[in-house]
C-alpha positions as CSV (number, residue, x, y, z in Angstrom):
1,X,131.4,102.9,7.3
2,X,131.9,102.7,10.8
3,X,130.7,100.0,13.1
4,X,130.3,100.7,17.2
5,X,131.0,97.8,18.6
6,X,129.2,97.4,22.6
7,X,132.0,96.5,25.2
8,X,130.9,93.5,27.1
9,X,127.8,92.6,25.5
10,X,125.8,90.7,23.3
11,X,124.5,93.2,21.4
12,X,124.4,93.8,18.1
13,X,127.3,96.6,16.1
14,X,125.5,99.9,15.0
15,X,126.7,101.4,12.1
16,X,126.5,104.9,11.0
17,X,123.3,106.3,9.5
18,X,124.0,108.5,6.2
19,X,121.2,111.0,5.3
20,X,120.7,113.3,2.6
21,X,123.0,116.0,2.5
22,X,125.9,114.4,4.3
23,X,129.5,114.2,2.7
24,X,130.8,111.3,1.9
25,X,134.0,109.6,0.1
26,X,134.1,106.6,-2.0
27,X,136.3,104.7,-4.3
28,X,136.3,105.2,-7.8
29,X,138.1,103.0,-10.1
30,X,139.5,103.9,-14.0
31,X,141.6,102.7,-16.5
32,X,140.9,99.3,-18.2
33,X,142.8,96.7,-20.2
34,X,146.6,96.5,-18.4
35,X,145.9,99.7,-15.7
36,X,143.7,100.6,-13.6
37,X,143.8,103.4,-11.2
38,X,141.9,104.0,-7.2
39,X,140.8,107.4,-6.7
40,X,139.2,108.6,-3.4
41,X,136.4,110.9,-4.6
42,X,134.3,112.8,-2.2
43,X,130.5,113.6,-2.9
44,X,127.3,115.0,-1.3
45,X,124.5,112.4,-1.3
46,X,121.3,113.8,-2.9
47,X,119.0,110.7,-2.9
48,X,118.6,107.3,-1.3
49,X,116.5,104.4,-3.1
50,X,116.6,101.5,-0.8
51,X,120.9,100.4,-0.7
52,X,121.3,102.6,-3.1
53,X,122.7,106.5,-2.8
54,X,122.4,109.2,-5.2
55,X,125.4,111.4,-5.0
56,X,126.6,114.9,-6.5
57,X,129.8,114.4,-7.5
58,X,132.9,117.2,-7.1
59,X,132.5,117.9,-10.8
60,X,128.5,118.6,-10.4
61,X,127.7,114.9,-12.1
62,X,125.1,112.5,-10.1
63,X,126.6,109.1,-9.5
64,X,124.8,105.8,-8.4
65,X,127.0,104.5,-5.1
66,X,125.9,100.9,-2.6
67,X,125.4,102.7,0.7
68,X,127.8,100.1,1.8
69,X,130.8,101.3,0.0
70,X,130.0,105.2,1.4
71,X,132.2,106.7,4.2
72,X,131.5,109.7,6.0
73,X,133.5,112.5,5.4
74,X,136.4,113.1,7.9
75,X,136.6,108.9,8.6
76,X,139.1,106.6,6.7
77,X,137.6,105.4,3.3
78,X,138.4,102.0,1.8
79,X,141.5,103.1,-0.1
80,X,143.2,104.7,2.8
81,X,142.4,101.6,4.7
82,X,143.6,99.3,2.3
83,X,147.1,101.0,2.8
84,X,147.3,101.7,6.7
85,X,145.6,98.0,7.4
86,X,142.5,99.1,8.9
């Protein structure tokens, strides 16, 4: 997600609504006992229940996602951050 920070100010950092029907990535995780593997998956959210998003996954499936953990489509997600250091 990404925050606008105010030059100057003492206001408060806006972050980015999401809405139904915007495309999104987000970090999925698979493997188990000694590997595990971080894939950046892209979906199209469908429903959101308080912090919680709905999304229609690439493969048609509806997946459960924290709206926190959503980036919008066309901005860094958390994996590609993770390795560039932003």
């Amino acid at each position: 997600m990404q925050v606008n920070q105010p030059q100057g100010g003492i206001e408060e950092a806006t972050t980015t609504p999401l809405a139904i029907g915007d495309t999104v990535s987000y970090v999925a995780i698979s493997g188990g006992g000694r590997e595990y593997r971080l894939i950046a998956r892209i979906g199209v959210i469908i429903g959101i229940d308080s912090n919680v998003a709905t999304l229609r996954a690439a493969n048609g499936r509806s997946i459960t996602q924290p709206l926190d953990k959503l980036t919008p489509d066309g901005q860094p997600n958390a994996l590609t951050r993770m390795f560039i250091g932003g």
